[in-house]
N, CA, C, O and CB atoms as a CASP TS submission, in Angstrom:
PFRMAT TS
TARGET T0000
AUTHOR 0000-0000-0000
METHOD Language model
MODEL 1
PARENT N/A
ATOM      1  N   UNK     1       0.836  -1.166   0.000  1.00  0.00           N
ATOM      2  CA  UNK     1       0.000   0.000   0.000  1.00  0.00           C
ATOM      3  C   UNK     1       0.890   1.242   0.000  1.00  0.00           C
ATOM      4  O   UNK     1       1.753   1.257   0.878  1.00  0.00           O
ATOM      5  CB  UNK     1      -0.956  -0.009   1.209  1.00  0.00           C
ATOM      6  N   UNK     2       0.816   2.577  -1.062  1.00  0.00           N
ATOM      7  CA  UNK     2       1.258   3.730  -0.731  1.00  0.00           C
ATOM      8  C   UNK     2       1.009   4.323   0.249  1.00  0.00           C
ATOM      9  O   UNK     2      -0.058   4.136   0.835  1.00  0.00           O
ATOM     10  CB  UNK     2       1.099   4.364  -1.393  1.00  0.00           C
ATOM     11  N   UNK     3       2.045   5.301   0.735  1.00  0.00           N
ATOM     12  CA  UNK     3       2.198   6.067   2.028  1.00  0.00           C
ATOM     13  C   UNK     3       1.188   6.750   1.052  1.00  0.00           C
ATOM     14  O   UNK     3       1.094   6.324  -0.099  1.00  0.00           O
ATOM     15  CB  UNK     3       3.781   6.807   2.779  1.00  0.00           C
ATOM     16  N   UNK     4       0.306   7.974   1.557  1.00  0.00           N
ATOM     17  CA  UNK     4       0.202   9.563   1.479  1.00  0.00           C
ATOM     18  C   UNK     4       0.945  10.409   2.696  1.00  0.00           C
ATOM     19  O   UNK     4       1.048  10.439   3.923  1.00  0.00           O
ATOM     20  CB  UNK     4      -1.425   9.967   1.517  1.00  0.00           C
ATOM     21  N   UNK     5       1.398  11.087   1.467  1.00  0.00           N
ATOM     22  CA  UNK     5       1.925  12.408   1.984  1.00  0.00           C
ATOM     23  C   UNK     5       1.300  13.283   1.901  1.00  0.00           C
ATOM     24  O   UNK     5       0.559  13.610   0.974  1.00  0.00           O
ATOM     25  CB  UNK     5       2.889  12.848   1.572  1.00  0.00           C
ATOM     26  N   UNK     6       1.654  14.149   3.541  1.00  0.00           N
ATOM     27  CA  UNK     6       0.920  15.240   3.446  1.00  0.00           C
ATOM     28  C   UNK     6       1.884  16.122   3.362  1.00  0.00           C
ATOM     29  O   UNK     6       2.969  16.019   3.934  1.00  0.00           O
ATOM     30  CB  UNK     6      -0.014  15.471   4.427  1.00  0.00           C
ATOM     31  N   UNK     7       1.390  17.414   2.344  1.00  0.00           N
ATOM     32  CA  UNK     7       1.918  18.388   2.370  1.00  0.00           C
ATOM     33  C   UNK     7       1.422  19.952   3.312  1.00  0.00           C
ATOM     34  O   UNK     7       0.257  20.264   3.561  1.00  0.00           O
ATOM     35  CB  UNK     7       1.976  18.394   1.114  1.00  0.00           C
ATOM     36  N   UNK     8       2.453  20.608   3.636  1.00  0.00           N
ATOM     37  CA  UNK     8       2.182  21.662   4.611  1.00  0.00           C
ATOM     38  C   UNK     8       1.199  22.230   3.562  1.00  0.00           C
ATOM     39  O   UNK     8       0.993  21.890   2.397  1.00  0.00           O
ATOM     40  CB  UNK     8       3.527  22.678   5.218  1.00  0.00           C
ATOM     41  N   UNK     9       0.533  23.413   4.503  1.00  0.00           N
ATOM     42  CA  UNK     9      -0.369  24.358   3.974  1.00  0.00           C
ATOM     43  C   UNK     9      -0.729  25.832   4.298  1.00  0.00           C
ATOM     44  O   UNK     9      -1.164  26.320   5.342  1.00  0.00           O
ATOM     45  CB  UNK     9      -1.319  23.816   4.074  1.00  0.00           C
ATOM     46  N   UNK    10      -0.394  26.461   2.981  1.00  0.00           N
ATOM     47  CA  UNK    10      -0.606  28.330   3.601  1.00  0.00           C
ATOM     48  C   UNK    10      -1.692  28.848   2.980  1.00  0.00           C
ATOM     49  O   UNK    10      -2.073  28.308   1.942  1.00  0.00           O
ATOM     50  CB  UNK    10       0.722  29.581   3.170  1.00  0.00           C
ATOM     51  N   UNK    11      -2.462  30.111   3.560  1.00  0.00           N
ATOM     52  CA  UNK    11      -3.492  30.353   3.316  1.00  0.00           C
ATOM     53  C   UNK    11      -3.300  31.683   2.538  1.00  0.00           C
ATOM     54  O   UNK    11      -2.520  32.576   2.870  1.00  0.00           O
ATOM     55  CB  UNK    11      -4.260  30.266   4.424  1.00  0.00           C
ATOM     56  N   UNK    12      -4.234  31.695   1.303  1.00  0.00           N
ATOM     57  CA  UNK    12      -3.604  32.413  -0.006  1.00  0.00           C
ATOM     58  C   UNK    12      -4.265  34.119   0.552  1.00  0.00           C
ATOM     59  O   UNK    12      -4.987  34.270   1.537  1.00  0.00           O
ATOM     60  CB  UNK    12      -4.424  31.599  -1.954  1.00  0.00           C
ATOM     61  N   UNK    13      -3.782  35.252  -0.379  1.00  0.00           N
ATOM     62  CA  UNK    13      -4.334  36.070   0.061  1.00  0.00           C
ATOM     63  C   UNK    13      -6.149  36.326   0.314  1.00  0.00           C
ATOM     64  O   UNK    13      -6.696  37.187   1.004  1.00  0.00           O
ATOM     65  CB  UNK    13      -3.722  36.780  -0.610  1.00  0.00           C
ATOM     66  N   UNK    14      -6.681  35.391  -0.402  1.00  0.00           N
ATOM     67  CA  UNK    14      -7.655  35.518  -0.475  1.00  0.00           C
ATOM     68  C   UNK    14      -8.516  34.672   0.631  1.00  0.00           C
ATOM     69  O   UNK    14      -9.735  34.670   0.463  1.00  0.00           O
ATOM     70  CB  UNK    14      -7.788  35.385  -1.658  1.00  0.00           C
ATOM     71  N   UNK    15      -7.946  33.906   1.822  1.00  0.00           N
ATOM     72  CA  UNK    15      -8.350  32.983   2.861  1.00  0.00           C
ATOM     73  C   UNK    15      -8.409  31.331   2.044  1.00  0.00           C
ATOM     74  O   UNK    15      -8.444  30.281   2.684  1.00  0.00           O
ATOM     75  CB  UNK    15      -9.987  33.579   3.537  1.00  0.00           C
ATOM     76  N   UNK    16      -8.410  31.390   0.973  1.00  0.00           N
ATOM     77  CA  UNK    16      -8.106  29.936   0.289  1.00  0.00           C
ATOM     78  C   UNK    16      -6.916  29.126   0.871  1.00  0.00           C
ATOM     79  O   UNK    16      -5.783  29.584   1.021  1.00  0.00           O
ATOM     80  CB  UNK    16      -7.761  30.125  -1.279  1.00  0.00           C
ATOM     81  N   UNK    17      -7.333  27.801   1.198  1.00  0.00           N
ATOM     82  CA  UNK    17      -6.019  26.830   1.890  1.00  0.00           C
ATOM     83  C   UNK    17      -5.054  26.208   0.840  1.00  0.00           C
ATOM     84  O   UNK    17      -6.025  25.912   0.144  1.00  0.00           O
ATOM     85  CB  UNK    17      -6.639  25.423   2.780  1.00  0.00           C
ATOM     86  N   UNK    18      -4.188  25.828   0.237  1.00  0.00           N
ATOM     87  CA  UNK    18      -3.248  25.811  -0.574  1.00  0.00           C
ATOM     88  C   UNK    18      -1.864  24.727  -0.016  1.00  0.00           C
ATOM     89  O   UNK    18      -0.881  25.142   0.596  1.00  0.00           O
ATOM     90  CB  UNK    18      -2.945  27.347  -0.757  1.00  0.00           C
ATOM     91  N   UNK    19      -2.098  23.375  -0.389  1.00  0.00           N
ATOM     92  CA  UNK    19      -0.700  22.557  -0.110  1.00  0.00           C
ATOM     93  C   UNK    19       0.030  23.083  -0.580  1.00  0.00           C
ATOM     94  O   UNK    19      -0.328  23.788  -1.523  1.00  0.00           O
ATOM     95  CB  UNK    19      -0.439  21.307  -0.473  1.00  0.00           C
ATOM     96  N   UNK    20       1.286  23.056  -0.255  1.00  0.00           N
ATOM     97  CA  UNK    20       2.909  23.753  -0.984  1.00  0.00           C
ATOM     98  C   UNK    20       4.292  22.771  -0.712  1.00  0.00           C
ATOM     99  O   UNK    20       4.813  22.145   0.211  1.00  0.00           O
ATOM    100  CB  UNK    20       3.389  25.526  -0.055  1.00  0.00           C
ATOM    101  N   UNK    21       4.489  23.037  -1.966  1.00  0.00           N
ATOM    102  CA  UNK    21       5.711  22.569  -2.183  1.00  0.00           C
ATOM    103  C   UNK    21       6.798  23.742  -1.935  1.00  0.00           C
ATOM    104  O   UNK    21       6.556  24.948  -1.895  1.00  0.00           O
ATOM    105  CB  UNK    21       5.737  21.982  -3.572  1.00  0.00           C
ATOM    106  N   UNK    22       8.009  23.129  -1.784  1.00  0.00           N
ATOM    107  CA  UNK    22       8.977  24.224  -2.092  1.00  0.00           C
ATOM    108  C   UNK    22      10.035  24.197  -3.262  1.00  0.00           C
ATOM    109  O   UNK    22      10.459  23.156  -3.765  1.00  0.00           O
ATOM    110  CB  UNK    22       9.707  24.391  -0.943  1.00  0.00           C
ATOM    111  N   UNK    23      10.426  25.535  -3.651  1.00  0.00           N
ATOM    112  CA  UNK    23      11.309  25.844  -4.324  1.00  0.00           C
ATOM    113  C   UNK    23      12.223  26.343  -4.479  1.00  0.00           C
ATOM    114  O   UNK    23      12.028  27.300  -3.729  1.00  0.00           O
ATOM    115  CB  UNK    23      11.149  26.029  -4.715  1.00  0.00           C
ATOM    116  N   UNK    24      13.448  26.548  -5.000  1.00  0.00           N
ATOM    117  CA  UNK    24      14.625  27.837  -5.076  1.00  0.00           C
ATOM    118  C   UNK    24      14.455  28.505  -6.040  1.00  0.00           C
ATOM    119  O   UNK    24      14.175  28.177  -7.193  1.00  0.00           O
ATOM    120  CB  UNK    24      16.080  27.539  -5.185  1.00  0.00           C
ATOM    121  N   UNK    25      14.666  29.722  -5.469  1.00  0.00           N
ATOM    122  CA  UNK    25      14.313  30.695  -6.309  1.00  0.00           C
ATOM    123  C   UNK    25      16.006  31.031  -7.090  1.00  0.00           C
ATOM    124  O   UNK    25      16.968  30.633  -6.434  1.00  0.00           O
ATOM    125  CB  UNK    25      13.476  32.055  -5.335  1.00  0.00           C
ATOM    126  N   UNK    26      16.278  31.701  -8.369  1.00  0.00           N
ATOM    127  CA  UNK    26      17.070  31.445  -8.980  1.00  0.00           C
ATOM    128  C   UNK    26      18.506  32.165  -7.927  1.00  0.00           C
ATOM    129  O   UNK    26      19.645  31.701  -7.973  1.00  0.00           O
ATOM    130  CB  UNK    26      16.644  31.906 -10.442  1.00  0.00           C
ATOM    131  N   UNK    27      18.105  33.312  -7.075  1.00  0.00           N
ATOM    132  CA  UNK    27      19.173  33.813  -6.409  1.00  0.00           C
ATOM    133  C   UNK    27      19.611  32.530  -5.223  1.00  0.00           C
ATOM    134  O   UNK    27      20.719  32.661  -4.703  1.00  0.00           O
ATOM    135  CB  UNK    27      18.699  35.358  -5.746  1.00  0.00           C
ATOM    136  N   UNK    28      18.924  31.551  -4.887  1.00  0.00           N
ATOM    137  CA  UNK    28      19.395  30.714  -3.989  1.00  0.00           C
ATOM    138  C   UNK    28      18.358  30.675  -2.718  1.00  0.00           C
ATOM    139  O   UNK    28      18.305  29.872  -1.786  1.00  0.00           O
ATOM    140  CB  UNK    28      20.823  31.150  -3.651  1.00  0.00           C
ATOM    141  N   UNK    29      17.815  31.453  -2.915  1.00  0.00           N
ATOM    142  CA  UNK    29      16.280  30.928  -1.539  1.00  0.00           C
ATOM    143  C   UNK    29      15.260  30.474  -1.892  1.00  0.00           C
ATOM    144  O   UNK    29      14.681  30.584  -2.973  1.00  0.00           O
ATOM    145  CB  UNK    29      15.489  32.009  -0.661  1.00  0.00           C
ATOM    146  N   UNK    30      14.883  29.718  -0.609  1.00  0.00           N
ATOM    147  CA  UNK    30      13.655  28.929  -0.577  1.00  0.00           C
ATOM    148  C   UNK    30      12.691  29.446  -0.829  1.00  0.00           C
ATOM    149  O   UNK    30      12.850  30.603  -0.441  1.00  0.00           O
ATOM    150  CB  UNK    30      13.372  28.399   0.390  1.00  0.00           C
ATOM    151  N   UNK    31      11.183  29.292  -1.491  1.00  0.00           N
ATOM    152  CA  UNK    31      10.252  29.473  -1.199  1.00  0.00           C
ATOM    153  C   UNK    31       9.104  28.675  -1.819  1.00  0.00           C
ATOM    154  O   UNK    31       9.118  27.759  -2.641  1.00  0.00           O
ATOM    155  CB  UNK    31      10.274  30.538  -1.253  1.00  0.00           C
ATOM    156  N   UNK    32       8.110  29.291  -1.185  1.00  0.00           N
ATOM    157  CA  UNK    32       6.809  28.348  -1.507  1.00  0.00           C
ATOM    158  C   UNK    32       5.736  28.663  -2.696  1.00  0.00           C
ATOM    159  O   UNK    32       5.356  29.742  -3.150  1.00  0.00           O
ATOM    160  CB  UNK    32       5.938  28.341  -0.219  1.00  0.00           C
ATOM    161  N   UNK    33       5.391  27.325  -3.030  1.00  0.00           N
ATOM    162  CA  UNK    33       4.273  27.345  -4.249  1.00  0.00           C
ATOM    163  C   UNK    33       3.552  26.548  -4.535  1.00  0.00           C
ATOM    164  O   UNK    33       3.945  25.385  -4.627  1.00  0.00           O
ATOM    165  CB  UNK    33       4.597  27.461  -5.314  1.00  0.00           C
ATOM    166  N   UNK    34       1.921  26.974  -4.837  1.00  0.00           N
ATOM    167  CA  UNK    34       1.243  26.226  -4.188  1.00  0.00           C
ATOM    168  C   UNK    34       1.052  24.590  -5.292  1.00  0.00           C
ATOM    169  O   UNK    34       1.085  24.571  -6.523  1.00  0.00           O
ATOM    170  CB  UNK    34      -0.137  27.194  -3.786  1.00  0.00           C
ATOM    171  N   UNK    35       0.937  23.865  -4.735  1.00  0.00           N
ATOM    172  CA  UNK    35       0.737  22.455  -5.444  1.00  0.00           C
ATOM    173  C   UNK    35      -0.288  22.340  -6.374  1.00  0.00           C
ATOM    174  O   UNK    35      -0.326  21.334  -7.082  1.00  0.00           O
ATOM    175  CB  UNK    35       0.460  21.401  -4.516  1.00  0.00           C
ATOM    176  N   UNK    36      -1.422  23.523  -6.523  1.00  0.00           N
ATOM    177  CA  UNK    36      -2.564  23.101  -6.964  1.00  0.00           C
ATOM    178  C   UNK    36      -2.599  23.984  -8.473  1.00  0.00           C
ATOM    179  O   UNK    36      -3.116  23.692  -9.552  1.00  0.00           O
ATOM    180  CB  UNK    36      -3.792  23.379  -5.801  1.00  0.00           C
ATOM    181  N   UNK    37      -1.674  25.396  -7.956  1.00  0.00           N
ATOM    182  CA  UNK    37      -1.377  26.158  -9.075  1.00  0.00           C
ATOM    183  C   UNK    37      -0.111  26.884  -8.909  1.00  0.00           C
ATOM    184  O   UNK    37       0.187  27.687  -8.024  1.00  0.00           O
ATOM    185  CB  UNK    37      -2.440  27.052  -9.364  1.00  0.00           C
ATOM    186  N   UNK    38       0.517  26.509  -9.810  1.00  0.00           N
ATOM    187  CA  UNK    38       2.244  26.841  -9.778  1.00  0.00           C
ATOM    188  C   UNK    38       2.395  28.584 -10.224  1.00  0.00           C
ATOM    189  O   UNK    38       3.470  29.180 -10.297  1.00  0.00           O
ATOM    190  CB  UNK    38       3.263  25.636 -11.245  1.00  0.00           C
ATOM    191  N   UNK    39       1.442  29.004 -10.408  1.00  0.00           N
ATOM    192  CA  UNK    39       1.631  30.786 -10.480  1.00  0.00           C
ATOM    193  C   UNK    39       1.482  31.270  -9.008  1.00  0.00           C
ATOM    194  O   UNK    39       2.059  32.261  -8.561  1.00  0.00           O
ATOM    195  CB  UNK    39       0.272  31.691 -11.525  1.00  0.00           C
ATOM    196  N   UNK    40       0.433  30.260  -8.130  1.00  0.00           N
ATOM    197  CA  UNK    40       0.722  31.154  -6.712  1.00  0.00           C
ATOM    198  C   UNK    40       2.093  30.573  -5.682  1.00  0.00           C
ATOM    199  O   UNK    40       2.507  29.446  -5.410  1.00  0.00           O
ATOM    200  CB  UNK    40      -0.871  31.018  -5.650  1.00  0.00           C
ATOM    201  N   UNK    41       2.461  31.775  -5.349  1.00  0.00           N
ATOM    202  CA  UNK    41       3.628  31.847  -4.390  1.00  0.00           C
ATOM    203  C   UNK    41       3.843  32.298  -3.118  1.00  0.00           C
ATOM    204  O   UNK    41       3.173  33.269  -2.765  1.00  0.00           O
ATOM    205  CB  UNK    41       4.372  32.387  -4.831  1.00  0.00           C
ATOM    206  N   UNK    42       4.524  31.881  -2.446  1.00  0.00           N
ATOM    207  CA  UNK    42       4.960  32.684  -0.679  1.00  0.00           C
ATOM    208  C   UNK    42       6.592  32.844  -1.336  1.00  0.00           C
ATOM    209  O   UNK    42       7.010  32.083  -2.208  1.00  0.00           O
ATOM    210  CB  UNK    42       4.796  31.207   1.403  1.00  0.00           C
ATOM    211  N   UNK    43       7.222  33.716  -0.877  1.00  0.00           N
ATOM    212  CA  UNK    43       8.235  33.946  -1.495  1.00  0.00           C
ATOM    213  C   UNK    43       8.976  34.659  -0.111  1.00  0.00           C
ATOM    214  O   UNK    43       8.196  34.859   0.820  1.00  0.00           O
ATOM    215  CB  UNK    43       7.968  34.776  -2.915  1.00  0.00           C
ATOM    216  N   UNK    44      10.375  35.050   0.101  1.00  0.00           N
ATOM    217  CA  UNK    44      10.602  34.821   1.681  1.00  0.00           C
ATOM    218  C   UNK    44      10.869  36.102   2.365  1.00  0.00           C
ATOM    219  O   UNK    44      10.808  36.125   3.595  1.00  0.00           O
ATOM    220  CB  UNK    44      11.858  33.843   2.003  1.00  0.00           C
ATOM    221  N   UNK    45      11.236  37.458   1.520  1.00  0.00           N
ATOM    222  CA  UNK    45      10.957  38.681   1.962  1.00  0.00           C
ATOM    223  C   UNK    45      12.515  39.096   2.221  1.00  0.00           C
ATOM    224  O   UNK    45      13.376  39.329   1.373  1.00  0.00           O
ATOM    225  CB  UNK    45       9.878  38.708   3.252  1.00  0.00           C
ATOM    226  N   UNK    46      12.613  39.118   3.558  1.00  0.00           N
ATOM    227  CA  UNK    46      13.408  39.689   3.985  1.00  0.00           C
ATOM    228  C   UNK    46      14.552  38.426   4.416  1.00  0.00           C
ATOM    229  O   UNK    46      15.781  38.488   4.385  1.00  0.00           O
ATOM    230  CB  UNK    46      12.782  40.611   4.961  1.00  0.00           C
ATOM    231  N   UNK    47      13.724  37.353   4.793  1.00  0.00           N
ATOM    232  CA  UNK    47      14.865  36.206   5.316  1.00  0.00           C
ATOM    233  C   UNK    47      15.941  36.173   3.818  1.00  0.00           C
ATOM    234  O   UNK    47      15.435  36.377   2.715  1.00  0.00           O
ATOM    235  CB  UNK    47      13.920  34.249   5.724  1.00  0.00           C
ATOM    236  N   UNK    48      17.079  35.962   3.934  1.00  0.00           N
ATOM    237  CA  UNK    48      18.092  35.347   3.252  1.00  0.00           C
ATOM    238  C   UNK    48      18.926  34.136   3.818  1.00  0.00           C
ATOM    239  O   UNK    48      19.146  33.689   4.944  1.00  0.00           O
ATOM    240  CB  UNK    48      18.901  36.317   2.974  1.00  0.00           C
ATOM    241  N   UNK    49      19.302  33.795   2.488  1.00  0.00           N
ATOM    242  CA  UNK    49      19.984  31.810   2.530  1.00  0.00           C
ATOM    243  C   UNK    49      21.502  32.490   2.735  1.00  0.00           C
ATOM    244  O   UNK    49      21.922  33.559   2.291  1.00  0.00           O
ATOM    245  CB  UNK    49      19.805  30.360   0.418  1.00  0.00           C
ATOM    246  N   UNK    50      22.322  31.270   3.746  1.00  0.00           N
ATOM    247  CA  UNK    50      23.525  32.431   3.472  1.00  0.00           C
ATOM    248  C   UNK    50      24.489  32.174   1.756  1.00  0.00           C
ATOM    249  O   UNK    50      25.629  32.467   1.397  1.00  0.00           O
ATOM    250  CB  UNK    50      24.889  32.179   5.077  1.00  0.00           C
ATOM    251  N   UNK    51      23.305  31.491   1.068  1.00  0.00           N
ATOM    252  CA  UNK    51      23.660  30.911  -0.044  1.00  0.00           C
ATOM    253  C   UNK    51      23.284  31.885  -1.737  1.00  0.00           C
ATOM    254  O   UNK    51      23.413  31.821  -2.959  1.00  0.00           O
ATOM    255  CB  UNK    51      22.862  29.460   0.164  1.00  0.00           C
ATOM    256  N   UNK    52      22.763  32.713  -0.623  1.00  0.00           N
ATOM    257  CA  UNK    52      21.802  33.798  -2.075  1.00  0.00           C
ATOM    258  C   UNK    52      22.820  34.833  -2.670  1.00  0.00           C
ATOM    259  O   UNK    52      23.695  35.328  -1.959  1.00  0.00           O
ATOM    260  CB  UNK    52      20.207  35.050  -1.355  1.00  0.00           C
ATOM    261  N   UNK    53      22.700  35.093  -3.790  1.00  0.00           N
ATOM    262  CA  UNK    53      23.797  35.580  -4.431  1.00  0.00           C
ATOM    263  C   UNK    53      23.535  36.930  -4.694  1.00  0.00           C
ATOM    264  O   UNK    53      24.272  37.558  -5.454  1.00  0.00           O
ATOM    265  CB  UNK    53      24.132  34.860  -5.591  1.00  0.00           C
ATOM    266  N   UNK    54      22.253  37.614  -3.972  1.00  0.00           N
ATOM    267  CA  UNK    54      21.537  38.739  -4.788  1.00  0.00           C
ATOM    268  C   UNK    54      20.452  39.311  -3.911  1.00  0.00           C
ATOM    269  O   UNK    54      19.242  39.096  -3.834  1.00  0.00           O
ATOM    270  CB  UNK    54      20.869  38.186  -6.200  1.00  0.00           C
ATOM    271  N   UNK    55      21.352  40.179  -3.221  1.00  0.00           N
ATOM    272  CA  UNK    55      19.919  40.577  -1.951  1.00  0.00           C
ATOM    273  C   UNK    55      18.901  41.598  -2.569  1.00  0.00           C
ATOM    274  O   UNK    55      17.872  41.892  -1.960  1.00  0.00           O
ATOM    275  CB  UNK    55      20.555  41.521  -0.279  1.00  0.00           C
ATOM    276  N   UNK    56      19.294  42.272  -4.116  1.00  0.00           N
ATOM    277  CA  UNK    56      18.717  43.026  -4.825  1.00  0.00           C
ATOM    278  C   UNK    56      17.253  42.202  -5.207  1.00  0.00           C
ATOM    279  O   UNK    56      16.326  42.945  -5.527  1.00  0.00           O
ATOM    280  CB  UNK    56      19.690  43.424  -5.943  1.00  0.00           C
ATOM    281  N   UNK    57      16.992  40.814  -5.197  1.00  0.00           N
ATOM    282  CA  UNK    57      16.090  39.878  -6.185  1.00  0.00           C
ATOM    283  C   UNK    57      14.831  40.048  -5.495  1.00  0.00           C
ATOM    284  O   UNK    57      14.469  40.034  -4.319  1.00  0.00           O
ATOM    285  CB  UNK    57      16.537  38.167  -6.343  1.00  0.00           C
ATOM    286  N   UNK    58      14.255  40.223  -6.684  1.00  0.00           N
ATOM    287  CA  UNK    58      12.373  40.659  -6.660  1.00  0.00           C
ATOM    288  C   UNK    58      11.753  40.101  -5.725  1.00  0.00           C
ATOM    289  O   UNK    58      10.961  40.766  -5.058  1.00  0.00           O
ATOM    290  CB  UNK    58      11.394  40.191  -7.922  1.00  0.00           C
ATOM    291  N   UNK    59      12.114  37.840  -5.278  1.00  0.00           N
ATOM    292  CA  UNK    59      11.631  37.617  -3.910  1.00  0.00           C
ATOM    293  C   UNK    59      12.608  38.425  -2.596  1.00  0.00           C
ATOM    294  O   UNK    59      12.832  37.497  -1.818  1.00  0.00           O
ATOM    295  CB  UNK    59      11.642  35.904  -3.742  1.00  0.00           C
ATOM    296  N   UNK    60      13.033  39.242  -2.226  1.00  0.00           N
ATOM    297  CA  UNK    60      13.049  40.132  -1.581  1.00  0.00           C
ATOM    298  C   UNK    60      12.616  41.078  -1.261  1.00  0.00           C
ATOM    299  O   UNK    60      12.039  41.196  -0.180  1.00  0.00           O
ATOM    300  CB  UNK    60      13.481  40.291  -1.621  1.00  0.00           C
ATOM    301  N   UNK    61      12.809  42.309  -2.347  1.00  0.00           N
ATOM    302  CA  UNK    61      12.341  43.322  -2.131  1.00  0.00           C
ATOM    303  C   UNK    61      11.299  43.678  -2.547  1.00  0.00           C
ATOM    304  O   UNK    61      10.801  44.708  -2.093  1.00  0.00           O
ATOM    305  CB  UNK    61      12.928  43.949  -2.302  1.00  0.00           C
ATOM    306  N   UNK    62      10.484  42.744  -3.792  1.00  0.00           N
ATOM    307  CA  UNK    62       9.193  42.795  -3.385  1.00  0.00           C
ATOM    308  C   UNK    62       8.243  42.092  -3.557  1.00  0.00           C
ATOM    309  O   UNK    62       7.544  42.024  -4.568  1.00  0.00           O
ATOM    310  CB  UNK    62       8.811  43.560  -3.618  1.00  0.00           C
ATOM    311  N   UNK    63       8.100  41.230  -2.099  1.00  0.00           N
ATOM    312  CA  UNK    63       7.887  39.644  -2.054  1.00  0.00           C
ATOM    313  C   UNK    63       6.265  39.564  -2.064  1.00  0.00           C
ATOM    314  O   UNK    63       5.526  40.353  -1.474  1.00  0.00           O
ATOM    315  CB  UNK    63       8.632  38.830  -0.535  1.00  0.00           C
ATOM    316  N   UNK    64       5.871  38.494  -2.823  1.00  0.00           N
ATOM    317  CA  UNK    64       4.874  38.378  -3.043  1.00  0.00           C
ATOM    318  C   UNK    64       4.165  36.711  -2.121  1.00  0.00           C
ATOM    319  O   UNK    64       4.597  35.560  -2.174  1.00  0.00           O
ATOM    320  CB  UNK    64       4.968  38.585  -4.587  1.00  0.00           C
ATOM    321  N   UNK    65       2.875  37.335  -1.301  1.00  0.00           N
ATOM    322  CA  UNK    65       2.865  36.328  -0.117  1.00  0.00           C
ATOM    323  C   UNK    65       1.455  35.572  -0.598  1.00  0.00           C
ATOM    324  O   UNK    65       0.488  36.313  -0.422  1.00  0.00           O
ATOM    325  CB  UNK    65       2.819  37.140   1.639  1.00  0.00           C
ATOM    326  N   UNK    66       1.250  34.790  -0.939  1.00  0.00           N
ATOM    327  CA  UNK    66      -0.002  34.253  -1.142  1.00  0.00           C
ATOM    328  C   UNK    66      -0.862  34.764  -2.388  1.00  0.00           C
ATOM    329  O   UNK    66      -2.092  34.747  -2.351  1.00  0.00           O
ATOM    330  CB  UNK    66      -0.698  34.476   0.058  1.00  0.00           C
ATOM    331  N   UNK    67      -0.092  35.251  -3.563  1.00  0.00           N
ATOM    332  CA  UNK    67      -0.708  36.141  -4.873  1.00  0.00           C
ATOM    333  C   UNK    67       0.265  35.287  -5.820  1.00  0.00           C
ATOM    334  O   UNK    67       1.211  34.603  -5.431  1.00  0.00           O
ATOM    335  CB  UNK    67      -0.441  38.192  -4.907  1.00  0.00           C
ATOM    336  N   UNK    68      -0.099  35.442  -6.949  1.00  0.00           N
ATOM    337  CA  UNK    68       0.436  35.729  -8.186  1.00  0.00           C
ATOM    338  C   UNK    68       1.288  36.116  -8.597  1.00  0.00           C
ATOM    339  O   UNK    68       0.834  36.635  -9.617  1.00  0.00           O
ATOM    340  CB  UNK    68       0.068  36.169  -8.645  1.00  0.00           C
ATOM    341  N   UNK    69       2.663  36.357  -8.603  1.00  0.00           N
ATOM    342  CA  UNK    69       3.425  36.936  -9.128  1.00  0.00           C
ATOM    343  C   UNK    69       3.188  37.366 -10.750  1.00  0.00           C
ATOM    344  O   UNK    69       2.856  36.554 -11.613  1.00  0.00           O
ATOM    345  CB  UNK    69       4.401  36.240  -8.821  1.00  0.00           C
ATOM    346  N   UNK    70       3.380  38.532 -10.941  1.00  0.00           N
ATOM    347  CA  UNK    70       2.423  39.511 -12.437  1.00  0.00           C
ATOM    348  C   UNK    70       4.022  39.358 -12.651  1.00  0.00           C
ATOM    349  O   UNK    70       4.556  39.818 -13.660  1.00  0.00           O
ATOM    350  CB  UNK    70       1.272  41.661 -12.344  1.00  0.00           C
TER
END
C-alpha cells in the first residue's frame, strides 16, 4: 500500500487553503508554491539563505505572499 503524503499548507491572500511545495528561487532561496497552481507563491521577503547571491532579487524586495506573481 502507498504512504500519502501530506503536504504543509498556507493560506492564499484571499483565505483559500493551498498545499505547498517548495522551491529555489534562482538567487538561492527557498520558497513556496502552491501544489494546486504553480503561479501562486509565498516567497521569503526579507529572510536570506547564506547561499543567495543577490539581496537586490524581486523575492526580496518585493515579495509576493499568497498572490500571483504579475
Amino acid at each position: 500500500m502507498a504512504k500519502t503524503l501530506t503536504l504543509p499548507e498556507r493560506q492564499d491572500a484571499y483565505g483559500a487553503w493551498h498545499q505547498v511545495v517548495r522551491d529555489v528561487c534562482w538567487c538561492g532561496c527557498p520558497y513556496l508554491l502552491a501544489e494546486d497552481d504553480h503561479d501562486l507563491v509565498w516567497e521569503p521577503g526579507p529572510r536570506r539563505e547564506r547561499a543567495c547571491i543577490d539581496d537586490l532579487c524581486e523575492c526580496h524586495t518585493a515579495p509576493v505572499v499568497g498572490e500571483r506573481r504579475e
